[in-house]
C-alpha positions in Angstrom: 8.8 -33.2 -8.4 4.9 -32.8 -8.5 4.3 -35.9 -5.9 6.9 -34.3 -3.7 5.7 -30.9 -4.0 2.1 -32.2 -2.9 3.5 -34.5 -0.3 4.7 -31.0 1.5 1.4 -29.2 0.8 -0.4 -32.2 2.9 2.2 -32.1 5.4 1.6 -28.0 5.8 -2.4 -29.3 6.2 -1.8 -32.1 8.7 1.2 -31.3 10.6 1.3 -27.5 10.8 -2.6 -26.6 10.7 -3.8 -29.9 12.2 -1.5 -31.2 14.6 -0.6 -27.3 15.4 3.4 -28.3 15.0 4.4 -25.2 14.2 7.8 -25.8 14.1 7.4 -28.6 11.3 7.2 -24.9 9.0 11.0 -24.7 9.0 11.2 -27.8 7.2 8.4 -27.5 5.0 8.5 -23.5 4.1 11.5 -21.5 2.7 13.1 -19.1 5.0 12.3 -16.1 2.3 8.2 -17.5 1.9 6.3 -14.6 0.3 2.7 -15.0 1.7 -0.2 -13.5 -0.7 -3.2 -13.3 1.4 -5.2 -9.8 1.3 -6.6 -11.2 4.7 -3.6 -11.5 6.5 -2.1 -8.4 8.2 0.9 -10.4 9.7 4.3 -10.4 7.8 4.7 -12.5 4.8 7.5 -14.6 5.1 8.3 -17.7 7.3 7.9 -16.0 10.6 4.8 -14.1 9.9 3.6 -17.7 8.8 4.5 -19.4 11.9 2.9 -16.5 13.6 -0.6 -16.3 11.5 -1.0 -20.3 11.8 -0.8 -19.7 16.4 -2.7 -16.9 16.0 -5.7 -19.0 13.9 -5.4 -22.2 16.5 -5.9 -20.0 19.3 -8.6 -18.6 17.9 -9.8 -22.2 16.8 -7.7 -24.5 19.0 -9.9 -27.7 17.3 -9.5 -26.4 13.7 -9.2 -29.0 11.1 -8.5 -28.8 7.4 -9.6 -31.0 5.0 -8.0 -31.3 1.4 -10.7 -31.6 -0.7 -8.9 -31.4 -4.4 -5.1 -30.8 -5.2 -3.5 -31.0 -8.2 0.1 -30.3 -9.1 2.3 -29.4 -11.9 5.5 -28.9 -12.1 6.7 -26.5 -9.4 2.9 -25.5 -8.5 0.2 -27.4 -6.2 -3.4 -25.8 -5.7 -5.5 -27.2 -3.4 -9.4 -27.0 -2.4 -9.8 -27.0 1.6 -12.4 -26.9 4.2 -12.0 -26.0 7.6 -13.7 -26.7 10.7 -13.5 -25.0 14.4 -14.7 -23.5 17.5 -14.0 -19.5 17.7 -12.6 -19.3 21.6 -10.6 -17.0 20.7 -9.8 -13.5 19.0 -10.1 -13.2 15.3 -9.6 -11.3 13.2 -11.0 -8.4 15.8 -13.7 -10.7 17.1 -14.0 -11.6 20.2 -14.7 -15.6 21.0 -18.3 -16.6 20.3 -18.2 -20.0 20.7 -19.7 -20.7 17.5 -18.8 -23.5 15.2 -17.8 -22.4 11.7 -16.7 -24.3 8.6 -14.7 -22.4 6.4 -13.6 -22.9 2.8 -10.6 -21.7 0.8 -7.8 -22.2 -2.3 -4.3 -22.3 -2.2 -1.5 -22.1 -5.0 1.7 -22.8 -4.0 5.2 -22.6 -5.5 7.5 -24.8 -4.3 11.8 -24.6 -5.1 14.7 -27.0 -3.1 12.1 -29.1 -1.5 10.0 -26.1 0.0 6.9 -23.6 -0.4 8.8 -20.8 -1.3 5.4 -18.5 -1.6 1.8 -19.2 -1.4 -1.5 -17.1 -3.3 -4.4 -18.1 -0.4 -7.8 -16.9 -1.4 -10.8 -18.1 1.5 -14.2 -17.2 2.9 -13.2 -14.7 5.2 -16.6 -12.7 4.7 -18.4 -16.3 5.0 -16.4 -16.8 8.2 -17.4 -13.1 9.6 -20.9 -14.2 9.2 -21.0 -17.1 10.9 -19.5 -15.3 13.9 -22.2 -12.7 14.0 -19.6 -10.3 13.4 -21.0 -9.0 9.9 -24.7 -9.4 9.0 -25.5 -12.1 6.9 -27.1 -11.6 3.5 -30.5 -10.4 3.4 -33.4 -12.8 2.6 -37.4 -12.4 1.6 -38.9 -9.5 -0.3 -37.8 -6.1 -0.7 -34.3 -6.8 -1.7 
């Protein structure tokens, strides 16, 4: 169950995210998904998914994750990513910059009937708002 469970994580990663096959989500994701990301304003089940992942490749259409560590047990996977992209478009209520940003985040997923039936995401938003210019970055030198 644990192979399979991470062989469906990877596919999220390369097939969804990567390739931008959005569709490929109907197979992989339950239809009642249950989303956990305090970044995320979209709906948490499947469609708000399907939704947030267009939403990120327009914003980065060359984004690219990277699975950097995953382990499974039994009906859980959590995986270490990276990301990597090009902001040309709107995000998160910043306007395209066309900076490069890397990006990097956790997932724990729970998977029942061959699906990810709900997913705990925890990433770098603040890191990501940075990089964009959108939020200062932290303040170096004296005086702090």
């Amino acid at each position: 169950m644990s192979e399979q469970n991470e062989e469906i994580v990877r596919r999220i990663f390369d097939e969804v995210w990567n390739k931008g096959n959005i569709d490929v989500a109907d197979q992989l994701v339950g239809a009642n998904f249950v989303l956990h990301d305090p970044a995320q304003t979209l709906d948490r089940d499947l469609a708000g998914f399907k939704k947030h992942v267009a939403e990120v490749r327009a914003a980065f259409p060359d984004i690219h994750f990277t699975v950097e560590d995953m382990l499974a047990q039994g009906d859980k996977v959590v995986s270490r990513w990276s990301a990597q992209g090009t902001h040309r478009g709107d995000f998160l209520g910043v306007r395209a910059t066309g900076k490069q940003m890397t990006v990097t985040g956790i997932l724990v997923t729970r998977h029942a009937n061959g699906k990810n039936v709900e997913t705990w995401s925890n990433w770098d938003a603040l890191g990501l708002l940075q990089q964009l210019g959108a939020v200062p970055a932290k303040a170096t030198g004296a005086g702090r």
